[in-house]
C-alpha positions in Angstrom: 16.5 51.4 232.6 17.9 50.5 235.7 17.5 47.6 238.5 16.2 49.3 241.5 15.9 46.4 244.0 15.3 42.7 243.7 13.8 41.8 247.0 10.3 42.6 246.6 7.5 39.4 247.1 4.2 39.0 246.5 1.5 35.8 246.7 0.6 33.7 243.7 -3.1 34.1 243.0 -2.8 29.9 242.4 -3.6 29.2 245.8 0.3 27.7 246.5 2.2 28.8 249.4 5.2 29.7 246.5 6.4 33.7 246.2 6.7 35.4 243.1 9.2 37.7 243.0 9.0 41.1 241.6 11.7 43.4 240.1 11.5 47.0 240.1 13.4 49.3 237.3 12.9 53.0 237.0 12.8 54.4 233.5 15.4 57.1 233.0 12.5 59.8 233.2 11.3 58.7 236.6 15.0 58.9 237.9 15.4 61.9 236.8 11.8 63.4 238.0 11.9 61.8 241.6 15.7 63.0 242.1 15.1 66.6 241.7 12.1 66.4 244.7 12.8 67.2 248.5 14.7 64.5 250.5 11.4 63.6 252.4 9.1 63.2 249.6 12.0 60.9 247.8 12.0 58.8 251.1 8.2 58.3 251.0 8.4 57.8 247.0 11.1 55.1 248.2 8.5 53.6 250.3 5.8 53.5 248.1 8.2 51.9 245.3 9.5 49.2 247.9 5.1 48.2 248.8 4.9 48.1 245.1 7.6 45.7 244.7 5.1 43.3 247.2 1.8 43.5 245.7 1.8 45.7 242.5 -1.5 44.7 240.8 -3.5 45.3 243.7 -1.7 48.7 244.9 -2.1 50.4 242.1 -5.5 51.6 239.6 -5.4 50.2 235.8 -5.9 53.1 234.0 -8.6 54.2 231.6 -8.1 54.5 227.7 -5.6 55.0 226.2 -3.5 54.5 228.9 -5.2 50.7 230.2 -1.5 48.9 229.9 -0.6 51.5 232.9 -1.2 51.3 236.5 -1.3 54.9 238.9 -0.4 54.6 242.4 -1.4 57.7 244.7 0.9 59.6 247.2 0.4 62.8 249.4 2.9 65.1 250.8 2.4 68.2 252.2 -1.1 68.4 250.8 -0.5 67.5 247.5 -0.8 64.5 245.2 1.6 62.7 243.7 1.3 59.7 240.9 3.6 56.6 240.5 2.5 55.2 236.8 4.0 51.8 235.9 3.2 48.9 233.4 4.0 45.5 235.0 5.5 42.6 232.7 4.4 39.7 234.6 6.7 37.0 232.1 9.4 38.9 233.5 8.0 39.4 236.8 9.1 43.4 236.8 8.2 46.7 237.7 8.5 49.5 234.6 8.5 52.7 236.4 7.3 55.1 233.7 6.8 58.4 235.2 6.8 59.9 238.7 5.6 63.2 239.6 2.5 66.0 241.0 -0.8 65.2 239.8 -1.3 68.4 237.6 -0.7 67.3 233.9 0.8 64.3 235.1 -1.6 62.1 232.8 -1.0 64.4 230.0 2.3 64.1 230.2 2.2 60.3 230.5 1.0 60.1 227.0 3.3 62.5 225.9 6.0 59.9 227.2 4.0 57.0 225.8 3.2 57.8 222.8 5.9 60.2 221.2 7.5 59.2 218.3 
């Protein structure tokens, strides 16, 4: 995996005033899938990574079984929908950037990534 960006901060739910800081890495299967999309829709996935760097637990949906360690954040462009799925590792106060890509079979293809052996 690789270090996206370092410089995303979001509020401790403790009621302090202190940041916690978030790290973002994209697995080599979300690399791969978000450089092969247009130069606009990379921008915008660019966006959505760098909001999800702030406040990941609340900008994403925990998803159902089998998948509840995962979290799917939405995106549209040009009509269509796009998912973000990532797990968060809040020790290690990081972003896991499992799979990005169009809505249809995106889920199926989530477990596929997640649970191949």
């Amino acid at each position: 995996m690789s270090a996206l960006m370092n410089s995303g901060f979001s509020q401790v739910e403790d009621g302090s005033n202190a940041l916690r800081e978030w790290t973002l890495y994209l697995t080599r299967t979300a690399d791969k899938a978000q450089k092969n999309m247009d130069k606009p829709l990379r921008i915008l996935i660019r966006d959505a990574l760098l909001r999800l760097c702030q406040d990941p637990e609340r900008l994403g949906e925990r998803l159902s079984q089998p998948l509840t360690s995962v979290f799917s954040h939405h995106i549209t462009y040009k009509g269509k929908e796009f998912r973000i799925a990532y797990q968060l590792s809040p020790e290690t106060e990081s972003v896991v950037i499992l799979l990005i890509g169009p809505h249809e079979n995106f889920y199926r293809k989530l477990k596929n990534l997640l649970y191949a052996s």
